[in-house]
C-alpha positions as MATLAB code, in Angstrom:
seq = 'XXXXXXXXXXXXXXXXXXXXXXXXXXXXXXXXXXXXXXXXXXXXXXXXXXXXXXXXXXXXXXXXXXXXXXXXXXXXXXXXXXXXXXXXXXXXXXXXXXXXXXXXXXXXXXXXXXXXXXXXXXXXXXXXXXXXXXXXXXXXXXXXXXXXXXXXXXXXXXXXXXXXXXXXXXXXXXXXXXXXXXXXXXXXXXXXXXXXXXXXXXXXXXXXXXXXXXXXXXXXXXXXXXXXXXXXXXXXXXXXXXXXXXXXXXXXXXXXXXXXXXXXXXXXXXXXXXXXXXXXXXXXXXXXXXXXXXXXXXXXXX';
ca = [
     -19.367 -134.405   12.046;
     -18.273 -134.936    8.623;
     -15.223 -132.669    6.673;
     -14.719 -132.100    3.407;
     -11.860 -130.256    1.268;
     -13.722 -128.312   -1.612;
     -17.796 -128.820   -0.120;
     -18.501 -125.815   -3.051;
     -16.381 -127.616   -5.493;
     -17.972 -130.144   -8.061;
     -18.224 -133.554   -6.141;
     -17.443 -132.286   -2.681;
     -20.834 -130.115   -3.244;
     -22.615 -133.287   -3.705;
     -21.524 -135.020   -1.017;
     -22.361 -132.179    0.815;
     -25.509 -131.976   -0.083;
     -26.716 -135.727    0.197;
     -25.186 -135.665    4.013;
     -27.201 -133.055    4.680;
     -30.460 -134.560    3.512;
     -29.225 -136.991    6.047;
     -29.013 -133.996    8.647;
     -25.813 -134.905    9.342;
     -23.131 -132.271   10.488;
     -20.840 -130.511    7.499;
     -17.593 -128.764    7.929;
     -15.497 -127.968    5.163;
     -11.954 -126.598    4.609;
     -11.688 -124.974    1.601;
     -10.021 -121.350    0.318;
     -12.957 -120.799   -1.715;
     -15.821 -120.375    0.257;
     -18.788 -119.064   -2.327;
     -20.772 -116.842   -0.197;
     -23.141 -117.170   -3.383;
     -23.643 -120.925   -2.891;
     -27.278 -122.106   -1.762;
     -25.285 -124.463    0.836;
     -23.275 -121.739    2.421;
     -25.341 -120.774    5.496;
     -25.671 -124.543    6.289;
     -22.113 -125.671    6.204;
     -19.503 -124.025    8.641;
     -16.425 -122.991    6.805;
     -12.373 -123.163    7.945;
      -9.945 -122.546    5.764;
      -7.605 -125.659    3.761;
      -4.113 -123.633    4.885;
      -1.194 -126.370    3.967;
       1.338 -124.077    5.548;
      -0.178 -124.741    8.781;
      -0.800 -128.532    9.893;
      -1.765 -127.575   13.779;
      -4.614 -125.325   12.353;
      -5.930 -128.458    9.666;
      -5.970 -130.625   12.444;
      -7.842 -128.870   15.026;
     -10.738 -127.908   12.118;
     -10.972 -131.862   11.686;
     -11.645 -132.346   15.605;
     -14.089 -134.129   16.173;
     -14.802 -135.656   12.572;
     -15.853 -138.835   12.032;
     -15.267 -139.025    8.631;
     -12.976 -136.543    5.998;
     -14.148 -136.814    2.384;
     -10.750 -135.100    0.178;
     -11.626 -134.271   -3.035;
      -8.773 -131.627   -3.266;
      -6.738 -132.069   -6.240;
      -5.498 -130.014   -9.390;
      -6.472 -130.896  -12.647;
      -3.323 -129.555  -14.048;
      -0.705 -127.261  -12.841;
      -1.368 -123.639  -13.290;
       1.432 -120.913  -12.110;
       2.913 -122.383   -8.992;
       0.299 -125.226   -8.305;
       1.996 -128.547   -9.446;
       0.646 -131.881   -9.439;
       4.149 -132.464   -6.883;
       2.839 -129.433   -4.594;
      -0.835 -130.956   -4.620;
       0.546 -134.265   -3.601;
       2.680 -132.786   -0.796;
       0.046 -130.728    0.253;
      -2.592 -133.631    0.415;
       0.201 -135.751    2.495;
      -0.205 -132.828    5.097;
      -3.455 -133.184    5.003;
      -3.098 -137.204    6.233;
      -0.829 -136.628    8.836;
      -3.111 -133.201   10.159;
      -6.251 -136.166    9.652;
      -4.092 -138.637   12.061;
      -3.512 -135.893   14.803;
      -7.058 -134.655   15.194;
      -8.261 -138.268   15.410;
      -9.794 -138.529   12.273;
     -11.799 -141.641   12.324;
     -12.354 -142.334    8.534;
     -10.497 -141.359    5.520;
     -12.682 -141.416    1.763;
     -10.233 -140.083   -0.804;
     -10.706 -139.338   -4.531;
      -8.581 -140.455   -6.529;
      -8.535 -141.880  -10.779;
      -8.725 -145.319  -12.510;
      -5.554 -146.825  -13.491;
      -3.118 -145.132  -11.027;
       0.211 -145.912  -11.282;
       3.321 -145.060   -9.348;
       5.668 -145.397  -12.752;
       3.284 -143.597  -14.681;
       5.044 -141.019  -17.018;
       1.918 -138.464  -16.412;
       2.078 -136.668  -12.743;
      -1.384 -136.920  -12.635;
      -1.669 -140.657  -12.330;
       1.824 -141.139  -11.027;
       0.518 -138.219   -7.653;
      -2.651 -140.213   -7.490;
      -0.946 -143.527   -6.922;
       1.406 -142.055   -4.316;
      -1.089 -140.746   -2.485;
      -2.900 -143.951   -2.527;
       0.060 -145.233   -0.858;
       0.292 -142.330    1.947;
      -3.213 -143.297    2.722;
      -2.810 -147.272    2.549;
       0.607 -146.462    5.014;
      -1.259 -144.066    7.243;
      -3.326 -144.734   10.590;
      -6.364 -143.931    9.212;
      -9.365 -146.244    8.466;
      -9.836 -145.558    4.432;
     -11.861 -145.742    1.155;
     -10.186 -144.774   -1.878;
     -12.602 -143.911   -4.741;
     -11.512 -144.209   -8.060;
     -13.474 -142.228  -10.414;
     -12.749 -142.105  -14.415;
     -14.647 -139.147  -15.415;
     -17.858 -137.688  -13.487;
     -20.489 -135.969  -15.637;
     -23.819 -134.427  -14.436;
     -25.094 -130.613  -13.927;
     -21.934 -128.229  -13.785;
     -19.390 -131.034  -15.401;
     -16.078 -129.623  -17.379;
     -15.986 -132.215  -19.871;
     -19.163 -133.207  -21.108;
     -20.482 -129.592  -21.131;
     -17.672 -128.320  -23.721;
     -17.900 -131.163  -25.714;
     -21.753 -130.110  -25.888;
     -20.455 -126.524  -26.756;
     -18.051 -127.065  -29.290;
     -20.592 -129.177  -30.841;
     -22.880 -126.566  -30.927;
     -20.466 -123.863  -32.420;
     -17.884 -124.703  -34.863;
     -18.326 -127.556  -38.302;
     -15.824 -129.295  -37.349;
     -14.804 -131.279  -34.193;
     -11.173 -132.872  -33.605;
     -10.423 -136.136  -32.487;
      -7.113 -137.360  -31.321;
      -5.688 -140.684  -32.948;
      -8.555 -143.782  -34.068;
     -10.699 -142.696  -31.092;
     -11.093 -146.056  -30.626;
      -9.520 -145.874  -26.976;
     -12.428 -145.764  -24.210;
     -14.034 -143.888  -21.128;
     -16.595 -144.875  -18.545;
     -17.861 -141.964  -16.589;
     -20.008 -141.329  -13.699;
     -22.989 -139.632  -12.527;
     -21.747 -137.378  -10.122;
     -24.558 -138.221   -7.482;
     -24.196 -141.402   -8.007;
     -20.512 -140.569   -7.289;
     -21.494 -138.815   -4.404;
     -23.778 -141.497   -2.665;
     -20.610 -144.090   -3.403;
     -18.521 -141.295   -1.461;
     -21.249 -141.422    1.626;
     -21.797 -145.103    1.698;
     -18.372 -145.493    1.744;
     -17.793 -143.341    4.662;
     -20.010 -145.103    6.900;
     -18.190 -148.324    6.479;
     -14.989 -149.050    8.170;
     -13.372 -151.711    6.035;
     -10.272 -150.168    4.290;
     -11.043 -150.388    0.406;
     -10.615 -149.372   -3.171;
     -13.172 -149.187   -5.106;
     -13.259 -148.144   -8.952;
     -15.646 -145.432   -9.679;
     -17.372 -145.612  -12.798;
     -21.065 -146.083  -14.396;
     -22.455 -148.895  -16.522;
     -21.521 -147.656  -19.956;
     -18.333 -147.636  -21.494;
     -17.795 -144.912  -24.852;
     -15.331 -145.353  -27.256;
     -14.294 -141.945  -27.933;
     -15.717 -141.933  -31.056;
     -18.748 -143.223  -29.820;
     -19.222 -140.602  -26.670;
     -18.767 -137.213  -29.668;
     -21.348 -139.166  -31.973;
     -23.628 -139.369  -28.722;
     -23.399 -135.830  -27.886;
     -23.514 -134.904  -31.391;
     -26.835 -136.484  -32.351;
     -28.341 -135.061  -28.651;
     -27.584 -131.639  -29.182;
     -28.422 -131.422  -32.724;
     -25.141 -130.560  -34.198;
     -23.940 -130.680  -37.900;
     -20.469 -130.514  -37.145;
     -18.203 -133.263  -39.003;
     -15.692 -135.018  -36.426;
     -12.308 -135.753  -37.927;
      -9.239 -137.711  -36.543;
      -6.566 -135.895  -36.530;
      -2.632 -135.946  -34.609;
      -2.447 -135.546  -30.800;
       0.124 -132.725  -31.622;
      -2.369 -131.210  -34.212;
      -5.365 -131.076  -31.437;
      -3.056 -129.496  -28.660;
      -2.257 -127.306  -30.892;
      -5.833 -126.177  -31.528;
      -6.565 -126.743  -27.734;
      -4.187 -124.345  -27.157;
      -5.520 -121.816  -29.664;
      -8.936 -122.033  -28.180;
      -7.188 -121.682  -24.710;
      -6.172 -118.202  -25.892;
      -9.360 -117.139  -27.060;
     -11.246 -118.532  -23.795;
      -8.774 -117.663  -21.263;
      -8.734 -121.156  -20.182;
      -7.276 -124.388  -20.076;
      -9.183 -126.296  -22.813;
      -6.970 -129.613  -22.721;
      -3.355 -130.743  -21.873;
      -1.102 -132.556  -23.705;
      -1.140 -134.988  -20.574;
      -4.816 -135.383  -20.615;
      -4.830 -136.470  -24.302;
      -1.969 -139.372  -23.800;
      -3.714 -140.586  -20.945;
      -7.474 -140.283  -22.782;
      -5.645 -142.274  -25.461;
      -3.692 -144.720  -23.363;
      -7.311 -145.962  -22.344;
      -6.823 -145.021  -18.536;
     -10.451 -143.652  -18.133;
     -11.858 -147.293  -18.205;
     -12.178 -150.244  -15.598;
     -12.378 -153.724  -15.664;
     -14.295 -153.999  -13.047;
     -17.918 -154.174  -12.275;
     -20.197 -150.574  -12.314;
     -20.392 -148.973   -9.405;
     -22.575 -145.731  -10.483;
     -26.242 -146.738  -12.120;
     -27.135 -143.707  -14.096;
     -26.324 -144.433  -17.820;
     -24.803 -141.186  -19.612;
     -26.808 -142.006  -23.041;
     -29.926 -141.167  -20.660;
     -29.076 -138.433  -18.951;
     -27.623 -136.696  -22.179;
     -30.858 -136.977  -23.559;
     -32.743 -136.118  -21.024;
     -30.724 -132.907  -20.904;
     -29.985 -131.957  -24.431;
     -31.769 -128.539  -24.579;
     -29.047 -127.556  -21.805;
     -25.519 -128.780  -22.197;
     -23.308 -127.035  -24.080;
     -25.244 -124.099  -24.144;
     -22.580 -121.860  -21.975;
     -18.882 -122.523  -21.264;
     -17.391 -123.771  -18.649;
     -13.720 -122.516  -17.353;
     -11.453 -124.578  -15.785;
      -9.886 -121.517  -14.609;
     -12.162 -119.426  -13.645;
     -13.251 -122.321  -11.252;
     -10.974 -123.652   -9.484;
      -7.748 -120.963   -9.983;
      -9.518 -116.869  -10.218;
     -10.808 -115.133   -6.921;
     -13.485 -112.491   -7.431;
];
C-alpha cells in the first residue's frame, strides 16, 4: 500500500494517478478530500489530523511507502511555515511507529538551514528530521513544477493575456529550472521503489532566465504586453494590489528575494525530460486563459 498527504493536491494527484496505472494500492491522508475528483472512488481517504499522532500512524499501517507532499506555500491566518514544519515532524515520528517502510519527501532546491526565508530555512530542517529519523528516505528537490493545473506558469499566461504591461523584479537576469509535473511524479514513484537513502534535485532540462521564461510565455500566448523591470518593493506592492482585487495571494515578498537570489536553479544534472518551451507551445490556446487561486486551493472549504 502506498500513502500520500494531499493525493487531490497538485503533485500528490499525480503520483496518485501513475501508481494506480500500476494497480498499486492508494491511501491518502488529507483534510481535503474532493468528492468532485475523478480519483476519489479509487483512493481510500483518512484524514491528515496533526493533533493526533496515534490516529496518523495507524492510517499508515501497513504502507510500504509514504509520499509527503504537504507543505504551505506561505502562511495564511494561523498556518506558518514553523507550524507546517512541526506538523510534518509529527508526521515522521507517526511514519516510524506504524512501520513505515519508505519515506519520499518533497522538498525545494537550495535548502538551507541559515536561510533568512522560512520557506527554505523549514525545508532544510525537515530534511534533517528525515536524514535523523529511522526511516529509509528520498528527498526530492523540486524548483518549480509546471504542467495542467500549475500556479505559476498559468498566471503568468493570464496576466499576459490581460493587462499592457508586465512587471519584473530587479535585471531578471536571476534563473529558474522547472519541472514537468509527471515527470515529477514518475521521479516521486521510481524513487519510492528504491531503498537507498537519497537526495535528488528535481528539475527539467531547461534553465530560464527570468527574463527569458515572460518573453517565452509572451510570444506563446500572443500577448502585446511590454515587460518592464522595475523595484522588488514596487512589484509587491502591485502584487499586493492585485491580491485585493483577486482575493488571493498573488506573490510574497519572500518568494521574490528567493526568485531573485537564484534559488530555483541546480547545478546538477536534469532529472525531468519534458522541456517547458515545448509544452508551452503545445498548450498556448489554454494557459492563462482562467485564474488560478492560491487560496481558494489549498486554504477555502466549500
Amino acid at each position: 500500500m502506498n500513502v500520500i498527504t494531499g493525493a487531490f493536491s497538485y503533485s500528490g494527484k499525480y503520483i496518485s494517478k501513475l501508481l494506480l496505472d500500476r494497480a498499486e494500492r492508494v491511501r491518502t491522508l488529507t483534510n481535503h478530500p474532493d468528492p468532485s475528483s475523478p480519483l476519489r472512488s479509487q483512493i481510500e481517504v483518512a484524514p491528515l489530523d496533526f493533533a493526533d499522532e496515534s490516529a496518523l500512524a495507524r492510517n499508515m499501517e501497513g504502507a510500504a511507502v509514504l509520499y509527503n507532499t504537504y507543505w504551505v506555500r506561505f502562511a495564511h491566518g494561523q498556518m506558518t511555515h514553523a507550524r507546517a514544519v512541526q506538523n510534518t515532524k509529527i508526521l515522521i515520528r507517526a511514519a516510524e511507529r506504524a512501520g513505515v517502510k519508505r519515506f519520499v519527501h518533497v522538498s525545494i532546491t537550495n535548502p538551507s538551514l541559515t536561510s533568512k526565508l522560512p520557506y527554505f530555512r523549514g525545508k532544510a530542517e525537515l530534511e534533517e528530521a528525515i536524514k535523523a529519523s529511522s526511516l529509509s528516505y528520498a528527498i526530492l528537490r523540486p524548483a518549480v513544477l509546471f504542467g495542467h493545473e500549475d500556479i505559476l506558469i498559468n498566471n503568468i499566461a493570464w496576466l499576459l493575456r490581460r493587462f499592457p504591461l508586465f512587471a519584473i523584479p530587479g535585471d531578471g537576469r536571476y534563473r529558474i529550472q522547472p519541472i514537468f509535473v509527471e515527470d515529477f511524479a514518475a521521479l516521486a514513484v521510481e524513487h519510492g521503489h528504491r531503498t537507498e537513502n537519497q537526495i535528488v534535485d528535481a528539475v527539467g532540462p531547461e534553465a530560464y532566465t527570468y527574463n527569458d521564461l515572460i518573453e517565452q510565455i509572451r510570444m506563446a500566448v500572443g500577448s502585446k504586453a511590454r515587460t518592464i523591470h522595475v523595484t522588488p518593493s514596487l512589484l509587491l506592492l502591485a502584487s499586493r494590489f492585485f491580491g485585493a482585487f483577486l482575493n488571493d495571494v498573488v506573490l510574497t515578498k519572500d518568494e521574490i528575494t528567493g526568485l531573485m537570489a537564484d534559488l530555483l536553479v541546480s547545478s546538477n544534472p536534469a532529472t525531468g525530460e519534458t522541456r517547458l518551451s515545448d509544452w508551452i507551445t503545445n498548450h498556448a490556446s489554454s494557459i492563462g486563459q482562467h485564474y488560478a487561486s492560491e487560496l481558494a486551493r489549498h486554504f477555502r472549504t466549500k
